[in-house]
N, C-alpha and C positions, 0 to 999 in steps of 0.2 A: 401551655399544656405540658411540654414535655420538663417544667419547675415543679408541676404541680406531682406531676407522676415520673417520675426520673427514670425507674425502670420498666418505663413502657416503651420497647423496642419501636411499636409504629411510630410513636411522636418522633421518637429520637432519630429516627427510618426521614422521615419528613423534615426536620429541621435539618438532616446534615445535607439533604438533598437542595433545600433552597440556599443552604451558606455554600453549594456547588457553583447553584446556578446563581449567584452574586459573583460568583468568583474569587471564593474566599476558601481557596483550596487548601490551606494550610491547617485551617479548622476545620473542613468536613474532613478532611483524612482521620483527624482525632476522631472524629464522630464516629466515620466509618468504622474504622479501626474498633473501635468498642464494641461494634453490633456484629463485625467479621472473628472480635473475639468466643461468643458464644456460640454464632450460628454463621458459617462457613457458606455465603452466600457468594455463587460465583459473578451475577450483575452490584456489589458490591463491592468487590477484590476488583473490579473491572473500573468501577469508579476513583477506587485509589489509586490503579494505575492510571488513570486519565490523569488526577490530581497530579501527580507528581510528574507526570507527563508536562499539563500546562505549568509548572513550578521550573524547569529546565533539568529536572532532576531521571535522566533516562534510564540511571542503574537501577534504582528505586522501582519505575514503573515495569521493567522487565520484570522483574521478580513478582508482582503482581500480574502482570500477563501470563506469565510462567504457571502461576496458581490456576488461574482462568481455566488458563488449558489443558492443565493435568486433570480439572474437571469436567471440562468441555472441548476436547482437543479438536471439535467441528466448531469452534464459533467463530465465525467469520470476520465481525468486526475487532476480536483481539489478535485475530492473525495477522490483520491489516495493518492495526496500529504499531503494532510488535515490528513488522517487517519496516515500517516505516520509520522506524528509528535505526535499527539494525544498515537498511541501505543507509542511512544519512551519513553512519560510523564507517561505510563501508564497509559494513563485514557481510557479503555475498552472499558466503556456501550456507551459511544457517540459512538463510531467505527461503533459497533455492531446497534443501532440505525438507524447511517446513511446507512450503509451497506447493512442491510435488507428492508429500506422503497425505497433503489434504485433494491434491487431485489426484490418485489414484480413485478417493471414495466418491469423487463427484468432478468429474470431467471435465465439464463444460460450467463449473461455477465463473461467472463474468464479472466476479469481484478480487478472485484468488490467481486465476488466466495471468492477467495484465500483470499482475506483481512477480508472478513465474518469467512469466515472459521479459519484463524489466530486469530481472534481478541475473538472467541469462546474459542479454547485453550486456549486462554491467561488468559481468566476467568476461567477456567476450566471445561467449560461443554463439557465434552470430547465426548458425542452422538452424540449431536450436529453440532460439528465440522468432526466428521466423518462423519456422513451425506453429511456436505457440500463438504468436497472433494471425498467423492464416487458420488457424483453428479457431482462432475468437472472429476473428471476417467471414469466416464459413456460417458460425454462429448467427449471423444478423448485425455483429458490432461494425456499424460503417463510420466510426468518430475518427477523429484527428488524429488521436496517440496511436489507434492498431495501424493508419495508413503510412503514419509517422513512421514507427518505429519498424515497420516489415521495411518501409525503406530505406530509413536511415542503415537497418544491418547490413542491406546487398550495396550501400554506397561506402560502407565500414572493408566493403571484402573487394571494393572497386568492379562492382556488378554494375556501372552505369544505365546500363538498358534495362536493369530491372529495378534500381531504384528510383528511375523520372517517374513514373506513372504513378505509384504509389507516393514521395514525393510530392508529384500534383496533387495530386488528388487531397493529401493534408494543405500544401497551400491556399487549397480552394475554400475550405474549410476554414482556415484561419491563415491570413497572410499577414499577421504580427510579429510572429516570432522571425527575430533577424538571421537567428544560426540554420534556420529552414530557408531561408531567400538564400543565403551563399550556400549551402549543399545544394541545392536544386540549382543553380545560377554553376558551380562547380562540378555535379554529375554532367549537367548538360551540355558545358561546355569540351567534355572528353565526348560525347557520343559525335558531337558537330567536329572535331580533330581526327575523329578515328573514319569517319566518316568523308574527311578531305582526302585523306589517307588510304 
């Protein structure tokens, strides 16, 4: 269809969507790129960055997220991704930045929370970060990462007694991870010394 009619945006809309999902991202980028030339669509600027995203090309898709969000500075899932490349380079303070100037307009979003909250720790302001996920456990969020990481920060600041509980309580959840069995096995073992003591 899209041979037959070349400048029919839907076909050409459709065709670069299924050479996505082949994962033939090198050519829907061309595709996209064509249809983002005339008509400035922001879940299309969102696919290129994906594109180049799965490509390993992260400068590329910033600049594409970057688009997204000059158009939709609330969309959640390019905030996500964005941030997700951003911490991998370690560059923190943008995270943190964007993270918080999208929770001022919405609080308690429980997909923005954690990445604030992550991107804290990762700087080290370990209050901070606890904060943020004792606002996400206030929430309802009872998973591994908020019990995790509230207690990985008070075992960061050598808060022993406030990090076992929360600690457990992610073991309990998932006892795989090995670097959770020696902080929990290493918090514990100060509470039981201070304790002889």
């Amino acid at each position: 269809l899209s041979q037959l009619q070349p400048d029919n945006m839907y076909f050409k809309l459709c065709k670069a969507r299924i050479m996505y999902r082949e994962k033939q991202y090198q050519e829907s980028i061309i595709s996209f790129k064509e249809i983002v030339a005339t008509d400035t669509i922001p879940e299309i600027l969102s696919m290129i960055g994906d594109g180049y995203r799965n490509l390993g090309q992260n400068d590329s898709a910033l600049v594409y997220y970057d688009r997204v969000l000059a158009a939709r500075p609330g969309h959640v899932p390019t905030i996500s991704r964005k941030a997700d490349i951003l911490l991998a380079a370690k560059q923190y303070d943008p995270v943190v930045e964007m993270t918080e100037k999208y929770l001022k307009e919405d609080p308690d979003n429980m997909t923005v929370l954690p990445i604030y909250g992550l991107a804290l720790h990762l700087k080290e302001m370990y209050p901070q970060s606890i904060q943020v996920f004792e606002h996400q456990r206030d929430l309802g969020d009872d998973s591994y990462s908020v019990h995790y990481y509230i207690g990985l920060n008070h075992y960061m600041m050598n808060k022993w007694t406030k990090a076992v509980p929360e600690l457990t309580k992610a073991y309990q959840k998932d006892s795989s991870d090995v670097r959770l069995v020696y902080q929990l096995a290493h918090a514990r073992s100060h509470i039981h010394v201070n304790n002889e003591l």
